[in-house]
C-alpha positions in Angstrom: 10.9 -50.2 -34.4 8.6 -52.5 -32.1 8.9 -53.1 -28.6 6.9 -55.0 -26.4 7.0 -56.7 -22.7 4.4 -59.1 -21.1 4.2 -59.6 -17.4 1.7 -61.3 -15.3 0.4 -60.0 -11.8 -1.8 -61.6 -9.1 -4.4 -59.7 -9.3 -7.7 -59.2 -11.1 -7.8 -57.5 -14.0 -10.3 -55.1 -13.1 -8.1 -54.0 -10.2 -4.9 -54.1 -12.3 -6.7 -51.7 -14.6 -7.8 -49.8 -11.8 -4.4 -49.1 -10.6 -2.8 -48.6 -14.0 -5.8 -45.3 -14.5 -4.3 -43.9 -11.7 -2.1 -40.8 -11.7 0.6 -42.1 -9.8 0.9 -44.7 -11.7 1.3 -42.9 -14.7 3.9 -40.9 -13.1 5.7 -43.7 -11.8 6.3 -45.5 -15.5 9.3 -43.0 -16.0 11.4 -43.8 -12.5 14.5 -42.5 -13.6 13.2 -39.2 -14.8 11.7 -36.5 -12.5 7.8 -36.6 -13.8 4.7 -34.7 -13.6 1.6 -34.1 -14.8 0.8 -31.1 -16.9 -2.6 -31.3 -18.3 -5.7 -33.3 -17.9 -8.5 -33.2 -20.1 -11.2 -35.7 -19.8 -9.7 -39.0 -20.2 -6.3 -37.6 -21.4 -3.4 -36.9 -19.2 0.1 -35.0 -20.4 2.8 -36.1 -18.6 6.8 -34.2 -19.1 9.4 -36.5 -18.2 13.1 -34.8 -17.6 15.5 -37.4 -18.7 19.0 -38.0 -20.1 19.8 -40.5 -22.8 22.4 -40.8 -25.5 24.3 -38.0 -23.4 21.9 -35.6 -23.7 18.9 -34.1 -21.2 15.8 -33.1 -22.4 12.0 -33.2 -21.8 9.8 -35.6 -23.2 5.9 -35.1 -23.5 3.3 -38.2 -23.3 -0.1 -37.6 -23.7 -1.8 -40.9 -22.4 -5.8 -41.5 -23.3 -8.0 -43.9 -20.5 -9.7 -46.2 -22.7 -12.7 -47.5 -21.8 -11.9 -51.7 -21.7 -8.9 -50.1 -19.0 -6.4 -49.6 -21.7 -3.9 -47.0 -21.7 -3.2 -45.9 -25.4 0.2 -43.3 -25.3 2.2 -41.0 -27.7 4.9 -39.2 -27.1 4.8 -35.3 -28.7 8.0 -35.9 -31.4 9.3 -32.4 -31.2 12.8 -33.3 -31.1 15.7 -34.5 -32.3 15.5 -38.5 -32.1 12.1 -39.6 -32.7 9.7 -38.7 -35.9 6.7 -41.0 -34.2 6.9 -43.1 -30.3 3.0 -44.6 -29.6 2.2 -47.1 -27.5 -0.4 -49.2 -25.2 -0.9 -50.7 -21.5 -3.0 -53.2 -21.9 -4.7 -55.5 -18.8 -6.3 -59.0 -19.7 -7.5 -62.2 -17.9 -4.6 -64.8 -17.2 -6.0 -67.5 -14.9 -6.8 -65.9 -11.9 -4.7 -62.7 -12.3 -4.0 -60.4 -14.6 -1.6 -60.3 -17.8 0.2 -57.0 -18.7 1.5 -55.8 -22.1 3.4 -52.6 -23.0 3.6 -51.8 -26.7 5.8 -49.0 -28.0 6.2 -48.7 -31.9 7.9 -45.5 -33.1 10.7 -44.2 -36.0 13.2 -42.1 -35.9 14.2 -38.8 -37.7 15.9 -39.4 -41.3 19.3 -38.5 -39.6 19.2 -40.8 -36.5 19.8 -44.6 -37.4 17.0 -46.9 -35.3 19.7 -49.2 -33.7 21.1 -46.0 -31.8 17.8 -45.4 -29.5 16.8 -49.4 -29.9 19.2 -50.0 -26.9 17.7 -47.0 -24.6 14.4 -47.7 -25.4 14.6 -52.0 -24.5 15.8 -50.2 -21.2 12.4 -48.1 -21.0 10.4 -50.8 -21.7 11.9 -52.9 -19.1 12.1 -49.6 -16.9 8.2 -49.4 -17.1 7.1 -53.0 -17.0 9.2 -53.2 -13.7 8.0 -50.3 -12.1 4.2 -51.1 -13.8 4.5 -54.3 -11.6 6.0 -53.0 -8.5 2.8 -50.3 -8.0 0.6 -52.8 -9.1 1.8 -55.8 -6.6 1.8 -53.1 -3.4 -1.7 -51.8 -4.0 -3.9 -53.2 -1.9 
């Protein structure tokens, strides 16, 4: 399964990239889930999510890695039922005078647990992200 959303901002990329390194903004892709970070090590940072999908709650780990063109690369630790492998990317790049932005999310699922069953949710994440990506991006000043 692949999964991606474009948006553009008004502002440099540079700065777009800028904003996306920080913490809060890393906290703020998951706005529906209560967030935090839980480990940082050099340019890595964990981040649990508490969520509920497919009428269930549970915790989901990310580990996202700073890259050094301003990329965020991100997996998510697979230690439960639904997903076998979830990685993704952030990535910032030139677009006339502002920035564009693309989230990328590729993953499986567990033999047992049919892909069109979390493709729903997981459009809804994307979007989720990518709206609250551009929202902290547009305010910063």
């Amino acid at each position: 399964m692949r999964l991606e959303k474009h948006f553009d901002v008004d502002r440099p990329p540079e700065q777009a990239a800028q904003i996306l390194a920080e913490e809060e903004t890393l906290v703020g892709l998951f706005p529906d889930a209560e967030t935090q970070i839980v480990a940082r090590e050099g340019p890595r940072r964990t981040v649990v999510a508490h969520y509920r999908i497919l009428g269930r709650e549970g915790e989901a780990r990310f580990h996202f890695d700073q890259r050094e063109d301003g990329s965020i690369g991100f997996e998510k630790v697979c230690d439960g039922h639904l997903f076998r492998e979830l990685r993704g990317s952030v990535e910032v790049a030139p677009r006339g005078s502002g920035a564009r932005i693309s989230i990328r999310m590729q993953g499986g699922t567990k033999t047992l647990v049919p892909e069109f069953t979390i493709k729903g949710p997981m459009r809804d994440q994307i979007e989720q992200m990518a709206r609250a990506l551009r929202e902290r991006i547009e305010s910063s000043r």
